[in-house]
VEXDREN-2710 file (C-alpha; in Angstrom, 1 decimal):
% VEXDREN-2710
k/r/px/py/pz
1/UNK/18.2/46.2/9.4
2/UNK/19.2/42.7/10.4
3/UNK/21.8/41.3/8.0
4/UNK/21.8/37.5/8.5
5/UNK/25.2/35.8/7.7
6/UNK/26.1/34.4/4.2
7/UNK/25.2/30.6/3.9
8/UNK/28.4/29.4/3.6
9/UNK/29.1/31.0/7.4
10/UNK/25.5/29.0/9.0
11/UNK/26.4/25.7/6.9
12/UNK/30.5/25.4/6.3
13/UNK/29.8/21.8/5.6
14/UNK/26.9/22.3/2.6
15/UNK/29.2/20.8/-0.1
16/UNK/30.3/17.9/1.5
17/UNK/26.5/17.5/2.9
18/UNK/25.4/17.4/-0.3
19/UNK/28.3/15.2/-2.2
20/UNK/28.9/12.8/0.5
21/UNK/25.7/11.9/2.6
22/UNK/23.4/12.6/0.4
23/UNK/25.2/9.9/-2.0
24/UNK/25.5/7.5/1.3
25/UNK/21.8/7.4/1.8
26/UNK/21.5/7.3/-1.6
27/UNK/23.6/4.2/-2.1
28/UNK/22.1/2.4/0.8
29/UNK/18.6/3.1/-0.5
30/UNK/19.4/1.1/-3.5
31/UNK/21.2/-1.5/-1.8
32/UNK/17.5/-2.2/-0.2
33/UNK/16.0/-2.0/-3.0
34/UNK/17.7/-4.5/-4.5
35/UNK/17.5/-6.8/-2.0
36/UNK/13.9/-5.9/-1.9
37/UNK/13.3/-7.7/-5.4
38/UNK/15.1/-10.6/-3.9
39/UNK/12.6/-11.1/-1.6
40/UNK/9.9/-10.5/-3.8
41/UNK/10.8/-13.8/-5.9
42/UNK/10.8/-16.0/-2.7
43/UNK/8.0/-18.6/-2.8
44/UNK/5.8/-18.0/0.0
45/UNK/4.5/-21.2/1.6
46/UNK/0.8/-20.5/0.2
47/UNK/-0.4/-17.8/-1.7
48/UNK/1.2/-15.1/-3.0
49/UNK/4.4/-12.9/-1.7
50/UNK/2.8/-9.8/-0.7
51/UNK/6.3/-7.7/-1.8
52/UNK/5.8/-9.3/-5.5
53/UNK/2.3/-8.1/-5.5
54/UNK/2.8/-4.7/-4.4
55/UNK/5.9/-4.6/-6.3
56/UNK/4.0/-5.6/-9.7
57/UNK/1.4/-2.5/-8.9
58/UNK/4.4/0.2/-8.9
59/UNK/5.3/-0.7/-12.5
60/UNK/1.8/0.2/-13.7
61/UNK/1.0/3.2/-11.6
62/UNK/0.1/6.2/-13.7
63/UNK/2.5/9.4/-12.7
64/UNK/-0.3/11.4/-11.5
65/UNK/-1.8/9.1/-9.0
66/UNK/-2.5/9.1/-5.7
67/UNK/-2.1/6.5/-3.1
68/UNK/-4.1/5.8/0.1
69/UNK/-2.4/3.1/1.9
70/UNK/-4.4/1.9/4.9
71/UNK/-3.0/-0.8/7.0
72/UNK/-0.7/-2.4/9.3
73/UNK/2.0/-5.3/7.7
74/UNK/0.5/-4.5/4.3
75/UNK/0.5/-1.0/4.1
76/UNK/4.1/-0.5/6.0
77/UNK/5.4/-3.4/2.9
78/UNK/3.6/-1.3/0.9
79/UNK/5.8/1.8/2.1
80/UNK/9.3/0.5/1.2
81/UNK/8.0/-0.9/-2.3
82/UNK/5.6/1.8/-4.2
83/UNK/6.8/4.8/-5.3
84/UNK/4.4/8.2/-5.0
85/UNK/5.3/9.9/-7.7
86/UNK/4.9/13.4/-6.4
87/UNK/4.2/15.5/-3.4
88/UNK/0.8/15.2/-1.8
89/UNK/0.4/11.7/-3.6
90/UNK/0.4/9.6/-0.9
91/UNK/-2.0/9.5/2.1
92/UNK/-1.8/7.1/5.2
93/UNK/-3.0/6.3/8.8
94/UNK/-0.1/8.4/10.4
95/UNK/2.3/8.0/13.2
96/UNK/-0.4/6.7/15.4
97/UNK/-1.9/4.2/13.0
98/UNK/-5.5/5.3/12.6
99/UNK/-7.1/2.5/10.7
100/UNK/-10.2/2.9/9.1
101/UNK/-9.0/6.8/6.8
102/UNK/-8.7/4.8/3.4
103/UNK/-12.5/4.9/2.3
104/UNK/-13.2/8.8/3.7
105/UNK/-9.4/9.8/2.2
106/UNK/-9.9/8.1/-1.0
107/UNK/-13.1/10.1/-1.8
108/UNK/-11.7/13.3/-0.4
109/UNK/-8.6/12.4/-3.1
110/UNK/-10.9/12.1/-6.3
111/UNK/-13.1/14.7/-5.6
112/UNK/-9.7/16.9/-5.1
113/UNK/-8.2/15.4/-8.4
114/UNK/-10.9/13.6/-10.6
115/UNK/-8.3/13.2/-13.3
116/UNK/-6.1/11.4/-11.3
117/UNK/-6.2/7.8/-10.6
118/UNK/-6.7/6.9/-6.5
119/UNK/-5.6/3.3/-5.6
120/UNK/-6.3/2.5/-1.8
121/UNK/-4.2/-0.1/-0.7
122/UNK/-6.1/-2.0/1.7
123/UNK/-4.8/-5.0/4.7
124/UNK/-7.6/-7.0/4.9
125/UNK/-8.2/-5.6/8.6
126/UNK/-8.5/-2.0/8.2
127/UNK/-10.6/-2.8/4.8
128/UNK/-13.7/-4.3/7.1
129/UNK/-13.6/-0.4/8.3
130/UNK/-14.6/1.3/4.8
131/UNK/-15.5/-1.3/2.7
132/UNK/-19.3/0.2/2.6
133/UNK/-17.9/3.3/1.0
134/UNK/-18.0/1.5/-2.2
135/UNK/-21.7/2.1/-1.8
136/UNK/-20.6/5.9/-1.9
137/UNK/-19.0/5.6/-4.4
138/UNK/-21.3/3.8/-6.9
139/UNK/-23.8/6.4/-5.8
140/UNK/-22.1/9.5/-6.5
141/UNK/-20.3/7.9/-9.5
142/UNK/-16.2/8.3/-8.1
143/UNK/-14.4/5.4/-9.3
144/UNK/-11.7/4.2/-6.9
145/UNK/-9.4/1.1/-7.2
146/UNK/-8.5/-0.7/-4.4
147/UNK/-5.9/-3.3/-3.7
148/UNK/-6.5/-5.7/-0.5
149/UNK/-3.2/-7.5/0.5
150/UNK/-5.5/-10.4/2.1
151/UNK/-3.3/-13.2/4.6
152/UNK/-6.4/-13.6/7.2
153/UNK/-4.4/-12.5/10.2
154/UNK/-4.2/-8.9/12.2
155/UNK/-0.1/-9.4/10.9
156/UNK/1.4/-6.4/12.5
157/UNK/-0.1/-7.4/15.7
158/UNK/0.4/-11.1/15.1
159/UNK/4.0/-10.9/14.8
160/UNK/4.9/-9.4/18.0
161/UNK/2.1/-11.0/20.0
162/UNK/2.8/-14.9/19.0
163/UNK/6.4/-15.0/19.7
164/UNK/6.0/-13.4/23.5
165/UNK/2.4/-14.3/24.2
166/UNK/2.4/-17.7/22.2
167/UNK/-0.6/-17.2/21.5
168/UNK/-2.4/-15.5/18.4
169/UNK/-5.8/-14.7/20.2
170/UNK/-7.8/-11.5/18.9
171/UNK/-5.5/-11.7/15.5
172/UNK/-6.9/-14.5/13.5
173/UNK/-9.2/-13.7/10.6
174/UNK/-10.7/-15.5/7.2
175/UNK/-10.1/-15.5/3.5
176/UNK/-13.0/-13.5/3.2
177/UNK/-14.4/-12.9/-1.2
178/UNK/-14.5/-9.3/-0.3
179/UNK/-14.0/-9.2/-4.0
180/UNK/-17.6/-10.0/-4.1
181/UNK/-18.9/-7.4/-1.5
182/UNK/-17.6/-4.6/-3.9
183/UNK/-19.5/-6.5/-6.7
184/UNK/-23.0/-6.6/-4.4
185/UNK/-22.3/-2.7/-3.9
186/UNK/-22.2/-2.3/-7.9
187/UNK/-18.1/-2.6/-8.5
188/UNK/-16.2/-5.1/-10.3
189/UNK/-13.9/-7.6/-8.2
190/UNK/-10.6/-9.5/-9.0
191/UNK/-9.1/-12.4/-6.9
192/UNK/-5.7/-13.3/-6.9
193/UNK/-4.6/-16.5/-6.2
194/UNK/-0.9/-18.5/-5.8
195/UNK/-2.0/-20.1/-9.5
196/UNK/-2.6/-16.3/-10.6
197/UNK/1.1/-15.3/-10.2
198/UNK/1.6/-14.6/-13.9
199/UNK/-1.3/-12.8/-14.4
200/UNK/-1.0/-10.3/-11.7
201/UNK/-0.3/-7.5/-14.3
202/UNK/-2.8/-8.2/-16.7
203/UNK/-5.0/-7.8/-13.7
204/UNK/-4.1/-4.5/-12.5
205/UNK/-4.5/-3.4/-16.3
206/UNK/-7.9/-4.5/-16.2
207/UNK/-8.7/-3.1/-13.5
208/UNK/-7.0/0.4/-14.7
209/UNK/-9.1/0.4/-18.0
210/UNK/-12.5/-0.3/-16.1
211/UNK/-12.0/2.3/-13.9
212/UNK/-11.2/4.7/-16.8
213/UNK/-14.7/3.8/-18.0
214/UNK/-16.2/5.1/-14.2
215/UNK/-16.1/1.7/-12.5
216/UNK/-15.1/1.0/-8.9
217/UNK/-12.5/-1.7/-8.5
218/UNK/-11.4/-4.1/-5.8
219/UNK/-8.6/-6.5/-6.1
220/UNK/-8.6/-9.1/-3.1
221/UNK/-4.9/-10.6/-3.1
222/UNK/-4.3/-13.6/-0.8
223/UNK/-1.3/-13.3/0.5
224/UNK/1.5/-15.4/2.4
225/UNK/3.7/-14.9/5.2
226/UNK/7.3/-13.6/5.0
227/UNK/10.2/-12.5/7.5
228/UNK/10.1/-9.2/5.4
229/UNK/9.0/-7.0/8.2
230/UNK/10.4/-9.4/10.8
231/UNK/11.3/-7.8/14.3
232/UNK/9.3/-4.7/13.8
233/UNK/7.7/-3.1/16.8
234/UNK/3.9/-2.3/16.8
235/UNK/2.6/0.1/19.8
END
């Protein structure tokens, strides 16, 4: 038989591993957090910051619920400021950005774990991929909630094209009510406007309790443009 070494031989370095780096990442994690919240109570030229949006949705998410993020600029925001609150509670596009999974991985979610709450949170350019799955939805009775971080603009794209291109050809979208293309397909819809910033809570709360009573939710948030993600490299 094969006796492997004690631990202490294959990692000499464990203790300080654990007491100093650990703490360093630790430390710095906070650090951006904190300056996080900063940037979430900047003004945005129009409309509303998209970090105090997102940020406002982590303080009511339940502890069992599961997150589909499906995006570019939204949903990579959306990765530095909500919390999963366990394993195998969040679901995204992946390394290679496969836009267009939030609609099929949301379902597969709540069939998984009816109990559990599923937000998707939606860029308004990946959400013109699944948006018809509301329809499925409504059909099969799965409530879902969604959240659309909505700036009319292919962002991730956008903010490397414009500054070497100088142009923002193939980015440009609208402020499209898809708020009211859930509604036509049987949900309920929200809009949040800059005039809404108060109520951003009490929206999210409403939308919580009607999909506790087996309604599908969308929540179209028009967003503004920040420097949050500036310099970030899209392939």
């Amino acid at each position: 038989m094969i006796r492997r070494p004690p631990r202490s031989t294959l990692f000499p370095y464990t203790t300080l591993f654990r007491s100093g780096w650990v703490n360093l990442l630790r430390g710095r994690e906070l650090e951006r957090e904190e300056a996080n919240k900063k940037k979430a109570e900047v003004k945005t030229t129009k409309n509303l910051n998209p970090l105090k949006v997102l940020s406002k949705l982590d303080e009511v998410l339940d502890d069992d619920c599961i997150l589909v993020v499906d995006g570019g600029d939204f949903a990579a925001t959306a990765a530095y400021t909500l919390r999963p609150r366990g394993p195998l509670q969040w679901l995204d596009p992946g390394a290679f950005g496969t836009l267009g999974v939030g609609g099929g991985f949301a379902l597969g979610a709540k069939l998984c774990r009816p109990e559990s709450e599923v937000w998707i949170v939606y860029g308004d350019g990946s959400c013109g991929y699944s948006i018809i799955e509301y329809d499925t939805y409504d059909r099969h009775k799965i409530p879902i909630i969604s959240l659309v971080g909505n700036d009319a603009i292919w962002m991730q794209i956008a903010r490397e094209q414009i500054p070497r291109l100088k142009s923002d050809v193939g980015c440009c979208l609208q402020f499209s009510d898809y708020e009211k293309v859930v509604e036509a397909l049987n949900g309920k819809g929200f809009i949040l406007r800059r005039e809404d910033e108060d109520r951003i809570s009490d929206v999210f709360r409403e939308a919580k309790k009607l999909n506790g009573d087996g309604h599908s939710v969308m929540i179209n948030a028009l967003i503004g443009r920040t420097d949050f993600r500036e310099g970030s490299i899209s392939v």
